[in-house]
C-alpha positions, 0 to 999 in steps of 0.5 A: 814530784817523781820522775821515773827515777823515783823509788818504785817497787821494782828498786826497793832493796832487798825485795824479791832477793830471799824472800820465800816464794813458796817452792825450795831455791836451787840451793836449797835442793842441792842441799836437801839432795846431799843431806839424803845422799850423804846421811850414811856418811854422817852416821860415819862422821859421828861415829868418828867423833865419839871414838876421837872425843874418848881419847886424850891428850897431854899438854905441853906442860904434862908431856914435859913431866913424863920426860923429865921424870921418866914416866912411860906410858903404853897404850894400855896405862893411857887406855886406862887415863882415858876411861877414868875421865870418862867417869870423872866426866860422868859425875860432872867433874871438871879437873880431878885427880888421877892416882894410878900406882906410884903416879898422879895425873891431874886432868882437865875433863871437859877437855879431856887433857892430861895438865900434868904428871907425877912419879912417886916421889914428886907426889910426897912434895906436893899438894894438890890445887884446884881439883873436885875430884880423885879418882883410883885408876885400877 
């Protein structure tokens, strides 16, 4: 037999929490709201993502090779590293190979990290592994 503390509608888990009642909850507006109050500042957002995507970084590794062999890199020459990954990117590459005057630079695409750096001389010792791709940076 059940008593009135017996399993009713109204102590079913669950029911009536987050069910769809036909109309938007209160969150649910505000979120609506502040997707449509916002929607310039998302075109913002993702401008900024697409300049950030284009830069590059170096690893612990490659930063460490441009010190210990006295590799400068300005602005431009980095400008240049950057848009050749680009169009490693573009052709699917996934790690290639940067020759860009007496300097190679291995770079890790998707990531678009520089993994390590050679000068001149470094390059004639040594063989490069691992990579699908090289590119000419001019």
């Amino acid at each position: 037999m059940m008593s009135d503390g017996g399993i009713g509608r109204s102590r079913l888990p669950g029911l009536g929490e987050g069910v769809p009642t036909g109309r938007p909850s209160r969150s649910q507006t505000d979120k609506a709201r502040g997707s449509e109050a916002s929607g310039n500042d998302f075109a913002t957002v993702l401008g900024q993502q697409q300049v950030r995507t284009r830069e590059i970084s170096f690893s612990a590794h490659a930063r460490q090779r441009l010190q210990d062999r006295s590799i400068e890199l300005g602005p431009e020459e980095v400008g240049k590293l950057a848009q050749a990954v680009d169009k490693a990117a573009e052709k699917g590459c996934r790690a290639s190979l940067l020759l860009y005057g007496d300097m190679a630079f291995v770079a890790g695409v998707d990531n678009r990290t520089i993994i390590t750096a050679l000068d001149g001389q470094s390059m004639k010792e040594h063989v490069f592994t691992n990579i699908d791709s090289a590119l000419i940076v001019e």
